[in-house]
matplotlib code that plots the C-alpha trace (Angstrom):
import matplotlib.pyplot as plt

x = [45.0, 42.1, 40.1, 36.7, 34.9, 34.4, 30.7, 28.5, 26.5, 22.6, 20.6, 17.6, 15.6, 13.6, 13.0, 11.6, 9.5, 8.2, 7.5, 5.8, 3.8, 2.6, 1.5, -0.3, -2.2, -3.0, -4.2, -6.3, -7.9, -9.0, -10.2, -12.4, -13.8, -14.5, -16.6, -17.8, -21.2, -21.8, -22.8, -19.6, -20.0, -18.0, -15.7, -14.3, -13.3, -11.2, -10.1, -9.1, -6.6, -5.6, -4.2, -2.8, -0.6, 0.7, 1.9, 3.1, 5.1, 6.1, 7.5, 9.4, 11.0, 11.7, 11.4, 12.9, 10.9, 12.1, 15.4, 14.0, 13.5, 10.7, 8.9, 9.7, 8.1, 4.8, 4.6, 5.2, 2.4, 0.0, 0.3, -0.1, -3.5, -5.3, -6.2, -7.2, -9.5, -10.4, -11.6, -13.7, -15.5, -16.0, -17.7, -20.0, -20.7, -19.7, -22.4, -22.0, -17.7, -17.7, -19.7, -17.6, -14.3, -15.3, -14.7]
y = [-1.2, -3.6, -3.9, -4.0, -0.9, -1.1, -2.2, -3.8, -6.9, -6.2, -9.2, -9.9, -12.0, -9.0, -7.8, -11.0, -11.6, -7.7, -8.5, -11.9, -10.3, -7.9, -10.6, -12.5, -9.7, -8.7, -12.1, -11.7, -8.7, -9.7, -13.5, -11.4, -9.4, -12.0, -14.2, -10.9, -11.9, -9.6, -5.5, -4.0, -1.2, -3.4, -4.8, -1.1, -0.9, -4.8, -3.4, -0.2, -2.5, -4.0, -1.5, 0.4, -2.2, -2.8, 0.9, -0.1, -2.5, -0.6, 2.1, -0.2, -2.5, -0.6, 3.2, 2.2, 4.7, 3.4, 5.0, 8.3, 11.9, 11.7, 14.3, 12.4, 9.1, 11.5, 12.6, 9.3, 7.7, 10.4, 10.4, 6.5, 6.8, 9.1, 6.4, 3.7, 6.7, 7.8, 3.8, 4.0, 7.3, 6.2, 3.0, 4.3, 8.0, 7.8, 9.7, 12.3, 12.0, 12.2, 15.3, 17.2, 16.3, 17.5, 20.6]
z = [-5.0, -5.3, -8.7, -6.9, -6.0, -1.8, -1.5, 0.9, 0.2, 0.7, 1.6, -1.0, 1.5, 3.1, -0.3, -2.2, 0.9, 0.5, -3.2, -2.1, 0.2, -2.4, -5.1, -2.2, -1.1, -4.7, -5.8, -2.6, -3.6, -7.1, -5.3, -2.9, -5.7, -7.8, -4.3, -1.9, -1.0, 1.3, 0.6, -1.7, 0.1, 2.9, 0.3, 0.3, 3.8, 3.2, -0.1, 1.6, 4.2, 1.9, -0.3, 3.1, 3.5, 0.5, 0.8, 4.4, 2.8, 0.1, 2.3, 4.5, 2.0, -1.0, 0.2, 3.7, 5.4, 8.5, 8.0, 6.8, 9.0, 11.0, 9.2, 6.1, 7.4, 8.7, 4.8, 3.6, 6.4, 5.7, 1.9, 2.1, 4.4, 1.1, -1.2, 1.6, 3.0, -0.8, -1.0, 1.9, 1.0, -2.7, -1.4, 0.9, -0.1, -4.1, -5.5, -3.1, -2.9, -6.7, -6.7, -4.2, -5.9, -9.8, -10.2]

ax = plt.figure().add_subplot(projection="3d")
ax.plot(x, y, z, "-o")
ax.set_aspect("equal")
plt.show()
């Protein structure tokens, strides 16, 4: 009988490339707030792709939703679209957005 428990090895590269990823795309989000020169309305729709892939990469590094039911994945995808869609509306319509989501 062997002492060690039968386990496979799991490769950290993907994962500290995922978690790079992450911090790089976060520092670019607070570098483009602090210089956007343009309308912030438009800063919402960058913002927005920003922050859908993070979950992207989110969801295939750390939840592997790659290996997941389909209809899992279609939860995971459609649950990860809301707040890149709640960004755009907010910058463009907030006013009227906030409004129709009070109760």
């Amino acid at each position: 009988m062997s002492d060690h428990p039968n386990t496979q090895a799991v490769n950290l590269k993907p994962l500290i490339g995922a978690w790079l990823a992450l911090m790089l795309l976060t520092l670019l989000s607070v570098a483009l707030s602090h210089w956007w020169v343009v309308d912030v309305r438009w800063l919402a729709i960058v913002v927005a792709a920003i922050v859908w892939l993070k979950g992207w990469l989110v969801a295939r590094a750390f939840i592997e939703s790659r290996t997941a039911m389909p209809f899992i994945r279609y939860l995971l995808n459609a649950f990860m679209a809301l707040a890149p869609v709640a960004l755009v509306l907010t910058g463009f319509f907030g006013r009227d957005f906030a409004r129709w989501t009070t109760l």
